[in-house]
GUDREN-311678 format. One record per residue (C-alpha): residue in three letters; x, y, z. Coordinates in steps of 0.001 Angstrom, whole numbers, plus 524288, in hexadecimal, padded with zeros to 5 digits. Each point is the difference from the previous one (the first is absolute). Layout:
# residues N
ALAXYZ...
***
This chain:
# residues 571
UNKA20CAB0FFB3D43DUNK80CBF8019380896UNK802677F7CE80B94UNK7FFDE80CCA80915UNK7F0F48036F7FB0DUNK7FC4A7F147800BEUNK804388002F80FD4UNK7F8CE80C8A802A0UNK7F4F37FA687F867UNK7FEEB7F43980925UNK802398060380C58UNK7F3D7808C17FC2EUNK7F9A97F5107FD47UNK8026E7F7B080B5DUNK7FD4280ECA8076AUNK7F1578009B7FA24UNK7FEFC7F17D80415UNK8033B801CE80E2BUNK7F77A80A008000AUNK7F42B7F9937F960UNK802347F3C680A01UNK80067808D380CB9UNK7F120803A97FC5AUNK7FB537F21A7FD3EUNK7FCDF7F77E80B9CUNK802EE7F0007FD6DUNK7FC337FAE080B4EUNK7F45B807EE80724UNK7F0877FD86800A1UNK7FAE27FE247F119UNK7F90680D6C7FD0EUNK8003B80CEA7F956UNK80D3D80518802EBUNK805D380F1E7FE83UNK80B8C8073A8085EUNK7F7CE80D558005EUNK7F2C58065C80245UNK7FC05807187F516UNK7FCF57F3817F5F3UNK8113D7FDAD7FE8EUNK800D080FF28035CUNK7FACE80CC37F834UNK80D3D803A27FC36UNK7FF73802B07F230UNK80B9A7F7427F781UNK809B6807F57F8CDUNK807BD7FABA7F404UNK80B50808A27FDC3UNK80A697FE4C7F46CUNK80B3B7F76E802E2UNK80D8E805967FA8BUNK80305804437F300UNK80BF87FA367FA3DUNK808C180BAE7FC43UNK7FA6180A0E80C4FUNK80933809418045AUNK8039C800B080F54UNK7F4E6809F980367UNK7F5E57F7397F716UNK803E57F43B8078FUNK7FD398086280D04UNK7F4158061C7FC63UNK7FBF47F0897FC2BUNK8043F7F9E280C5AUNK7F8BF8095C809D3UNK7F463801127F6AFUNK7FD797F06580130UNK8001D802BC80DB8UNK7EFD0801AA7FD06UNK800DE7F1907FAFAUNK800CA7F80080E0DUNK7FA867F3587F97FUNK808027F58C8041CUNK809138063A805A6UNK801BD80ADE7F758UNK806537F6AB7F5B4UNK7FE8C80A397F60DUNK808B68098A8094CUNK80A1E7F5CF80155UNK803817FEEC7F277UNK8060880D53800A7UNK80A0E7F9AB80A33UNK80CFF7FADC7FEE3UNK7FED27F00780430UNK80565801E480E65UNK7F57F80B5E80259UNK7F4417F9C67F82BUNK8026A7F6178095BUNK802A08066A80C76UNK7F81B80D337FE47UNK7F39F8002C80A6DUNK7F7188094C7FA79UNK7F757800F980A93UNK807FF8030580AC9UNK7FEAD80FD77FBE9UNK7F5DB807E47F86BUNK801CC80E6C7FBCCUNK7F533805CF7FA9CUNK8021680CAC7F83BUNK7F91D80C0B7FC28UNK8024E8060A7F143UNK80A747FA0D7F748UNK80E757F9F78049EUNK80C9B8034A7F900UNK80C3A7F7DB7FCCBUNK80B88807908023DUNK80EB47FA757FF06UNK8081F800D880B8FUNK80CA5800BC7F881UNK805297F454804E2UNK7FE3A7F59B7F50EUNK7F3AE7F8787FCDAUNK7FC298076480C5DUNK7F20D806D580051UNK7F64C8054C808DCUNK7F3017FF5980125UNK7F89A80BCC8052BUNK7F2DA805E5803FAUNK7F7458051A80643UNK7FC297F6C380CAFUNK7F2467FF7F805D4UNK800C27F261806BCUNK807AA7F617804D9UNK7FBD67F2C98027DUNK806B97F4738074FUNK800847F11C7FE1FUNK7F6948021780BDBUNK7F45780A547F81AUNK804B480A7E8094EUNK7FD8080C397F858UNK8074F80BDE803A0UNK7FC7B80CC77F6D7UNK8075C80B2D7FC69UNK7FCF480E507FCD6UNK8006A804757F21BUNK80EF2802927FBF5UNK8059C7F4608086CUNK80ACB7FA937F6C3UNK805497F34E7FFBCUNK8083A7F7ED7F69AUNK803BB7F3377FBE8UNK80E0A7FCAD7FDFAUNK800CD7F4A67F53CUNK80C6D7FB8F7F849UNK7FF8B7F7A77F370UNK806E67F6ED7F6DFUNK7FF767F8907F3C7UNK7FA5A7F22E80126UNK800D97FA2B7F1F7UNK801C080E677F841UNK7F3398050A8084BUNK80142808E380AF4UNK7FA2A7FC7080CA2UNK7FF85803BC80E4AUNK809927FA05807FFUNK7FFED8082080A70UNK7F5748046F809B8UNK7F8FE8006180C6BUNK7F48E7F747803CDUNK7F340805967FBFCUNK7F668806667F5C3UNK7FCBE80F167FC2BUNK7F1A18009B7FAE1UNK7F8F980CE67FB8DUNK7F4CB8056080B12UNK7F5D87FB2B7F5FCUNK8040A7F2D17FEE1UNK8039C7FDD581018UNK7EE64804C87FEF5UNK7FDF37F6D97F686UNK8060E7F517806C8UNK803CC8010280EF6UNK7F2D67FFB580966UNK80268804C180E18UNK7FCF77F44D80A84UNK7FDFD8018E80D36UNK808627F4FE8073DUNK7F9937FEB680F34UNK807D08004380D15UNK7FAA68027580F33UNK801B980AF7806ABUNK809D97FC2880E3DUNK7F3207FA4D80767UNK7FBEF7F5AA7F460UNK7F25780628800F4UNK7FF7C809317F357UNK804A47FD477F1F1UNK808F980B527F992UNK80023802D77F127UNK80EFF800637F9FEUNK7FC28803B17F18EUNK80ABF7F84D7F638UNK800FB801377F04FUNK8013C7F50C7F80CUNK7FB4E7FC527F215UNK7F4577F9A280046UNK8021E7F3847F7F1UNK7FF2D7F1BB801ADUNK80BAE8014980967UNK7F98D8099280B36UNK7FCDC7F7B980A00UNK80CB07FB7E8017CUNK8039B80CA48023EUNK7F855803AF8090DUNK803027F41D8077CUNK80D96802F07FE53UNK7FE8480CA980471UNK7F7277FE1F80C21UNK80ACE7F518803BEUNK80AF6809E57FE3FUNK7F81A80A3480A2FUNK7FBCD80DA5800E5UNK805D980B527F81EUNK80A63807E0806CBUNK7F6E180A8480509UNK7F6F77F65C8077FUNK80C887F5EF8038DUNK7FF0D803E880EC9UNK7F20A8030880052UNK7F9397F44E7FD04UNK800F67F17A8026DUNK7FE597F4BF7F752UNK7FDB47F0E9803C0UNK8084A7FACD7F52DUNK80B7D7F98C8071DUNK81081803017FBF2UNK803C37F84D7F612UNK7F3997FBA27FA47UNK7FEF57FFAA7F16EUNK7F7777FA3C7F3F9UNK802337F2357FE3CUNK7FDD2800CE7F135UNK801CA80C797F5F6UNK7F0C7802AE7FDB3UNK7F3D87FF9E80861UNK7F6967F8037F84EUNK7F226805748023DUNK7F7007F3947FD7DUNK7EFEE801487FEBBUNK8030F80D618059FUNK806CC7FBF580CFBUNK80F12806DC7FFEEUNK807487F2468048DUNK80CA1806AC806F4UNK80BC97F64180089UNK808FE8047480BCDUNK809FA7F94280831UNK801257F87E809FAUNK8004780A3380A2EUNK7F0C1800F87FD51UNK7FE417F21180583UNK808B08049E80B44UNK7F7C380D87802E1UNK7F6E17FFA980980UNK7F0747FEFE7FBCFUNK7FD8680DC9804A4UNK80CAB804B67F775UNK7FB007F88F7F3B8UNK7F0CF8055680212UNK8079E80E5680016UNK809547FD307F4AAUNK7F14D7F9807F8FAUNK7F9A280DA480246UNK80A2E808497FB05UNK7FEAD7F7337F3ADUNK7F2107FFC37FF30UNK7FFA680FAE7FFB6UNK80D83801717F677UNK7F7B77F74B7F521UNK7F38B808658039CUNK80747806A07F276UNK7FE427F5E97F837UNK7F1AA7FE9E7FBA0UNK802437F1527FE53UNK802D57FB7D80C58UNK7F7A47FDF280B1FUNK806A57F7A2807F4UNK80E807FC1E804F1UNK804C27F352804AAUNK80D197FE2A80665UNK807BF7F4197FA45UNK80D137FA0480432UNK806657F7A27F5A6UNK7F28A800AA7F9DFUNK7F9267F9BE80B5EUNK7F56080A998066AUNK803EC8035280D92UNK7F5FF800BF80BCFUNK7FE1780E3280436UNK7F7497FE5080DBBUNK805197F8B98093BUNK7F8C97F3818023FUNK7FFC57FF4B80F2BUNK7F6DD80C8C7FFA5UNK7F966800D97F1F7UNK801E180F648022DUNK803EB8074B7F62CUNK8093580D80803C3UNK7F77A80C5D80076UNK7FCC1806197F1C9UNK8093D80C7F7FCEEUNK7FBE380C5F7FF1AUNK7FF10804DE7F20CUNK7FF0B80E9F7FB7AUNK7FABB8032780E7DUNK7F41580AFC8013FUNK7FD3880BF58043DUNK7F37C801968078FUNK7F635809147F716UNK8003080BD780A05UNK80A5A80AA57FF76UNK804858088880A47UNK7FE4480FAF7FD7BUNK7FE4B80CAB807C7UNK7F30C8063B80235UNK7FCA880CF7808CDUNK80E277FDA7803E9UNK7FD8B7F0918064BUNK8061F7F51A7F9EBUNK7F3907F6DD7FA14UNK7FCE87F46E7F86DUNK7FAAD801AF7F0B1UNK7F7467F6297F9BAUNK7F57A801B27F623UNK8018F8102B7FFD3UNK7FD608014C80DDBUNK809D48020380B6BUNK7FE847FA3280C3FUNK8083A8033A80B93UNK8083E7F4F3805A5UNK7FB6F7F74180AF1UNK8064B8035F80C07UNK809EE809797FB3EUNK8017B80C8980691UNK8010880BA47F9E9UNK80C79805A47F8EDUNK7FA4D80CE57FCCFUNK809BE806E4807BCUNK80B2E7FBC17F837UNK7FB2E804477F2ACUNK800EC7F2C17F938UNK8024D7FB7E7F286UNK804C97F62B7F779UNK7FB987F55380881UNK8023E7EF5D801D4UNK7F9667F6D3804F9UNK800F97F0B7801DAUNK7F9537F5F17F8DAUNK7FD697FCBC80E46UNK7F9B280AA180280UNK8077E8011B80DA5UNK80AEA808CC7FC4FUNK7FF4D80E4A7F88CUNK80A91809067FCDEUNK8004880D397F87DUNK806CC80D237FFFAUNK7FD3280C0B8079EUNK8009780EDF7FF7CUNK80DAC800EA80666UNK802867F8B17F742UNK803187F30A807A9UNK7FC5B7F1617FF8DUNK7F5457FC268090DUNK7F8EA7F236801C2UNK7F36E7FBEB806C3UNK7FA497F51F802C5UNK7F1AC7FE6F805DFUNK7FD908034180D7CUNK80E678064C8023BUNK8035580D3F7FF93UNK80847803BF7F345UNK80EF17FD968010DUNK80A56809C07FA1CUNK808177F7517F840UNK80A2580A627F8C1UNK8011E80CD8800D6UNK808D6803867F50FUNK7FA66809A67F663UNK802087F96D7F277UNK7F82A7F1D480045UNK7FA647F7257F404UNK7F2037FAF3803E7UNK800867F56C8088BUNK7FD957F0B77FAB7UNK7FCFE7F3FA808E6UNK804647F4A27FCB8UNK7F9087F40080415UNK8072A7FDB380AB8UNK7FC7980C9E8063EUNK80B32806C57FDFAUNK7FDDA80EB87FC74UNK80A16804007F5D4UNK8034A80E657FC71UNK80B88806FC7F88EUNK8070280CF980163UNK80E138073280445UNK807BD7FAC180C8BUNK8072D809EA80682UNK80C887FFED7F781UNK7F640801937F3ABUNK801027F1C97FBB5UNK7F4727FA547FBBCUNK7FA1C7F80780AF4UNK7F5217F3E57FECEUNK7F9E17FEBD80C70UNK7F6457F638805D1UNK7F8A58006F80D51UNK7F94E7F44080749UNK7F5DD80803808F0UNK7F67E7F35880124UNK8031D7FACB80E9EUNK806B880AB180471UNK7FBF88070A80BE4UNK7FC3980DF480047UNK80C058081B80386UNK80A987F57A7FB89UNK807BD801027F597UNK7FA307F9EB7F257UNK809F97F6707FA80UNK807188060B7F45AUNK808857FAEB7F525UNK8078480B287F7C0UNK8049D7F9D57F168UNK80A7E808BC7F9C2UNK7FF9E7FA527F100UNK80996803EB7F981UNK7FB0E8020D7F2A1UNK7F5F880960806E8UNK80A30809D18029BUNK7FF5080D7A7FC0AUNK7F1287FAA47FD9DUNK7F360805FC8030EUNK7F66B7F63880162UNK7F1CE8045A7FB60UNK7F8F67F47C8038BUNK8043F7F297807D0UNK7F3DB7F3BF7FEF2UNK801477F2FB8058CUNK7FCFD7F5B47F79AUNK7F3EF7F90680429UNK808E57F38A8014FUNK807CC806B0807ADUNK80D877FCD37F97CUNK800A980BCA7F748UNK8024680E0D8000DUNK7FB0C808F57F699UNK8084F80B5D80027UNK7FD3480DDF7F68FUNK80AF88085D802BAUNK8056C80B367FA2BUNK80D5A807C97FF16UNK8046780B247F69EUNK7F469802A87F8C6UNK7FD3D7F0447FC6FUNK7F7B57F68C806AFUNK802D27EF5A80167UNK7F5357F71080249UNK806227F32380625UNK7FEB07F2CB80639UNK808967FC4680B8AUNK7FEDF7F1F9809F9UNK7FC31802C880E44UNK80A8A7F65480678UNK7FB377FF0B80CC4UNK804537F68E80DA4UNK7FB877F5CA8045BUNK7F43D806D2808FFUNK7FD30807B77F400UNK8080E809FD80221UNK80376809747F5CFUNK80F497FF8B7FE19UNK8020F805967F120UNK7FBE9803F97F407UNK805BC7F8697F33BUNK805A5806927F48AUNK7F4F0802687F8C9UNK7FACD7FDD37F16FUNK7FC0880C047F876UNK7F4BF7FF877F978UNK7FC138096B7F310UNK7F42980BE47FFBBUNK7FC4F80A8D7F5B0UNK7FB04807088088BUNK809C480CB4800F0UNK7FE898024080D63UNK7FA057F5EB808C4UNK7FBFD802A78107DUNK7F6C97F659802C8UNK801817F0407FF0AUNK7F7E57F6448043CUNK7FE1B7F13380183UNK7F4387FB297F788UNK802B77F24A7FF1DUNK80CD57F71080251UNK80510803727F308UNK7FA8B80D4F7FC97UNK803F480D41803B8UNK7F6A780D9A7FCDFUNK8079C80B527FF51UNK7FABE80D818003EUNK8056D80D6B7FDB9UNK7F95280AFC80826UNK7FB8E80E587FDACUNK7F76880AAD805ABUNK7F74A800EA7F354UNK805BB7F99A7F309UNK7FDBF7F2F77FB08UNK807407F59380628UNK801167F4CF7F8BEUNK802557F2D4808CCUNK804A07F20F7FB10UNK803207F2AC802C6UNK80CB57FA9D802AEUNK7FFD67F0837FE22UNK80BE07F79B804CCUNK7FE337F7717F562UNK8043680A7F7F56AUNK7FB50806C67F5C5UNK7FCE280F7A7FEFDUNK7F888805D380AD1UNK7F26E8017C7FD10UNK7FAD480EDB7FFF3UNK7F22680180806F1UNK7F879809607FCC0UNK803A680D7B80508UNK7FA96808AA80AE2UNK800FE80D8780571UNK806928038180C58UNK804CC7F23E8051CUNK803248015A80C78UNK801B87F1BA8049CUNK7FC987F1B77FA44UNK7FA4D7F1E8805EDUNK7FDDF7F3627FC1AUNK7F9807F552804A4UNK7FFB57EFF77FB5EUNK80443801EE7F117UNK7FD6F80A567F571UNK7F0BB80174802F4UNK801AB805BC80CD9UNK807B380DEA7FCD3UNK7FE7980C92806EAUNK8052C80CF17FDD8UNK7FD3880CB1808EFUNK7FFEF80DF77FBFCUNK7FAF480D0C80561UNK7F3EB7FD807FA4CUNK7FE317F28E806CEUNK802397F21E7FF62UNK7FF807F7BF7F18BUNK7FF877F2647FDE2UNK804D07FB257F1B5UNK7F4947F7897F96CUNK805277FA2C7F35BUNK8052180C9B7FA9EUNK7F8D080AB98037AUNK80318806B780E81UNK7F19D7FFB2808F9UNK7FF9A808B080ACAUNK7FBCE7FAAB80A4EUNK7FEF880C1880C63UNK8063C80A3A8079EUNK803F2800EE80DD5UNK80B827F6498048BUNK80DA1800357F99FUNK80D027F6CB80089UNK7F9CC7F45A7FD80UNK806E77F5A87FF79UNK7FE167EFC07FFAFUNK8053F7F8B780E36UNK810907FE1F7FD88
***
C-alpha cells in the first residue's frame, strides 16, 4: 500500500472517529443516550461501492456522487473518491441537489475536466432549507480530476452532494423548526429538511440557532440571542429529555428570554417521537428558566391557533353565521342587502366583517355601525383578516400595478378616513392575484396568483412596525400543485394548504398542499366547485356548489343544505 493511500486512509479514519465521538456523551447523567427521535433516526443506511481500481474518469464520477447516498460517518465511502486535500476538506453537507431521471458526465474539453448534469428538483442548504424546481431546471456540477497513485480521483469540486429524488424520500424528513410571530404570543412553523439519523437534533438546534429562513427573516422574531451557539457538536437526548448545551449568553439572557428560547425548543422536538422534554444546559450545568423572585413562569405560546367552528356566508342577501347546517343572522349587524354582497370575512372576534359587493367594491361592518365603503376599484380578491384586524384585499392600482392593500376600520369614526397601507411587491407585477389569506398566525401570506395562462401558489412574510403595522411583503417561497388550474386557496392548518379548481358543472378535483413536502394529496372530486373552506385540520372541509353546501367526511362528499353561499372560516 503506497504512502499517499495510507494518509487518505487515516484521515478517513480519524474522520469516522470524530464523528462517532460528537454523538457519544462522556460526561452527562448515566442513561439511555441517542442524538435523534426516531430510535437513532428512520433513515434507511446505504452501502455503496467504494472505487474500482482501473475506473475511467466518468466511472470515478458516477462513483463519487453515487456514495453521496452513503452519509455514514461522514460519508467515508464518498471520500475515498477524493484526492487527499479534498477528502479532507470537502463538507458534504453544506449543499444537497436532488435530481429527477438519470445525470450525465459530459467532458468540458478542458483536461480531466467534466460536468455533471441533470435534471434539478431540489436544493437543500447546510440549513434543510428546501427550495424546488419545475421539471426541466438544469444544473451541473463542475469537477476536475487527477491521478493519486495510478487511480483517478476528484480533485476538484464544490462543497456538497447530488442525490436522486428517491433517495432525498428515502432519507431527508421535513422538520418544522419554531419561531414567534413580532408580539412573542404565537409560535410560527419554518419547515427545514434534513436526514433523519442519529445526527438530527443537532441540526435542528443548529438551525433554530442560525434563525428563520429568508422568507420569514423580517416577519418573525426569535429569543435566541447574537452570537449564541452549541457548546458541544451533538445534543445528547438522555431518558428522553433533549439536554441542549449553549453558551454563555444563555446564562446572560434574561428568564423571560430563556422560557421563550425553552418553548421554541419544546415545539421544534415535538418531531421527534422520543423526546418529551428539553432542558437548557450551560457547560452542562441546567440553567434556571423562571425567575426566582416571582416563581412565574412567561405566558404559554400560542401553537397552531383556531378558528372558531362558525363560518360567515350570505343568505336572502344578509351576511350570517353557519353552524351545524343552519344559518343564523349576525348579532347586531345591520343589513348589507343593498350592496349585493359576496365572498365575505369575518373575525375570529367576531367584531369585524368584510366582503365584496355588487359594484364591485370592498365593504366592512362591524356590529351596531352602518357598513363602510372601503375600495371602490372594480377588480378585488376576497378580503382576509388577519388577527390583528386588519382587512387585506388585492387588485390593480391606478397605473395597473398590482396593489396589496390593508384597511384598519376598527376605531375609526364614521365619516373618517380608514387607515390604509398599499404594498407594491414586486414579484406580483404583471400578476393577477386570485385569492390573498392571512395566515392564522398572522405572519404569512398565502398568495394564488396568476399571469399568462399559469397560476403560482406562494408563501411570503408580513413584515410589519412596531404598532403592527403592515410595511411589506417578503419575497416569497413557491410552493408545488397538480392541479392545472387552481382559484381558490385556503388555510387549513399552520402547515397545510387546500387548493381547489372551480367550474360551473364538471368535476373539480381539490387537494392538499403540505409545507412539509411531498405530492399534494388529490380529494375526491366534485361537480361545479364554486368556492372551498376549512376549518381546524383536514376533518373540517367544505366545498359549495350550485347545488348547495358539502362537507368532506373521510372520502366521500355529504351534502349538507341549500340556501347560504361564500362560506368561509373567520381570517
Amino acid at each position: 500500500m503506497s504512502r499517499t493511500i495510507r494518509a487518505v486512509l487515516a484521515a478517513l479514519a480519524a474522520i469516522a472517529v470524530l464523528a462517532g465521538c460528537a454523538q457519544i456523551p462522556t460526561n452527562s447523567a448515566v442513561g439511555k443516550s441517542k442524538d435523534s427521535a426516531v430510535t437513532l433516526g428512520n433513515a434507511p443506511q446505504y452501502s455503496p461501492p467504494g472505487p474500482r481500481d482501473g475506473a475511467t474518469p466518468q466511472a470515478t464520477i458516477d462513483g463519487f456522487f453515487n456514495a453521496g447516498s452513503g452519509y455514514q460517518n461522514d460519508f467515508t465511502v464518498a471520500r475515498q473518491f477524493l484526492a487527499p486535500a479534498q477528502a479532507v476538506s470537502w463538507k458534504p453537507s453544506n449543499r444537497t441537489l436532488v435530481y429527477r431521471g438519470s445525470p450525465t458526465v459530459v467532458a468540458t474539453g478542458q483536461e480531466n475536466e467534466y460536468r455533471y448534469e441533470f435534471d434539478l428538483a431540489y436544493s437543500v442548504d447546510a440549513e434543510g432549507i428546501a427550495t424546488p424546481f419545475p421539471a426541466g431546471t438544469k444544473e451541473h456540477i463542475d469537477v476536475a480530476l487527477s491521478q493519486v497513485d495510478g487511480q483517478w480521483r476528484v480533485s476538484k469540486l464544490p462543497d456538497g452532494t447530488a442525490i436522486p429524488e428517491a433517495t432525498f424520500k428515502d432519507l431527508y424528513k421535513p422538520f418544522a423548526l419554531y419561531f414567534y410571530d413580532p408580539s412573542f404570543t404565537t409560535l410560527v412553523p419554518d419547515v427545514r429538511w434534513f436526514i433523519d439519523n442519529s445526527g438530527v437534533a443537532k441540526s435542528l438546534v443548529s438551525a433554530l440557532i442560525a434563525g428563520p429562513a429568508p422568507y420569514l427573516r423580517t416577519a418573525v422574531a426569535t429569543a435566541f440571542p447574537q452570537g449564541i451557539r452549541l457548546e458541544r457538536e451533538s445534543v445528547p437526548i438522555v431518558d428522553n429529555t433533549a439536554q441542549v448545551d449553549l453558551t454563555a449568553e444563555l446564562r446572560d439572557a434574561s428568564f423571560t428570554d430563556r422560557q421563550r428560547m425553552h418553548n421554541q425548543l419544546v415545539r421544534t422536538f415535538s418531531g421527534i417521537s422520543s423526546v418529551v422534554s428539553v432542558t437548557l444546559q450551560t457547560n452542562q450545568s441546567d440553567v434556571s428558566l423562571e425567575d426566582p423572585t416571582t416563581g412565574k413562569p412567561a405566558p404559554e405560546p400560542i401553537v397552531d391557533p383556531k378558528v372558531p367552528s362558525w363560518q360567515v356566508g350570505v343568505a336572502g342577501g344578509e351576511l350570517v353565521q353557519y353552524a351545524n347546517r343552519q344559518a343564523a343572522r349576525i348579532d347586531g349587524l345591520r343589513s348589507v342587502a343593498q350592496f349585493g354582497p359576496h365572498a365575505p370575512a369575518a373575525a375570529v372576534s367576531q367584531h369585524l366583517y368584510a366582503f365584496i359587493g355588487a359594484g364591485p367594491a370592498l365593504y366592512s361592518v362591524m356590529p351596531n355601525e352602518a357598513p363602510r365603503l372601503l375600495d371602490s376599484r372594480t377588480t378585488l380578491s376576497p378580503p382576509s383578516i388577519s388577527p390583528f384586524d386588519w382587512v387585506w384585499t388585492a387588485g390593480p392600482g391606478g397605473d395597473g400595478g398590482t396593489e396589496v392593500v390593508a384597511y384598519k376600520p376598527v376605531g375609526i369614526a364614521e365619516g373618517a378616513e380608514v387607515p390604509k397601507v398599499v404594498l407594491r411587491p414586486a414579484w406580483l407585477t404583471g400578476r393577477t392575484v386570485e385569492e390573498l389569506r392571512m395566515s392564522r398566525d398572522g405572519t404569512r401570506a398565502l398568495v394564488l396568483s396568476s399571469q399568462g395562462g399559469t397560476t403560482a401558489l406562494q408563501l411570503a412574510g408580513v413584515v410589519r412596525a412596531a404598532d403592527g403595522t403592515p410595511r411589506d411583503l417578503t419575497t416569497p417561497i413557491t410552493l408545488t400543485t397538480t392541479e392545472k388550474n387552481p382559484r381558490r386557496a385556503v388555510w387549513v392548518d399552520e402547515t397545510t394548504i387546500l387548493v381547489s379548481g372551480v367550474s360551473a358543472s364538471d368535476p373539480v378535483t381539490p387537494e392538499l398542499v403540505r409545507l412539509k413536502g411531498g405530492d399534494p394529496t388529490e380529494l375526491p372530486p366534485l361537480a361545479g366547485i364554486q368556492s372551498v373552506s376549512a376549518g381546524n385540520g383536514e376533518q373540517e372541509i367544505y366545498a359549495q356548489t350550485a347545488s348547495g353546501v358539502f362537507a368532506l367526511v373521510r372520502t366521500t362528499w355529504t351534502e349538507l343544505g341549500k340556501g347560504v353561499e361564500g362560506l368561509s372560516f373567520p381570517g
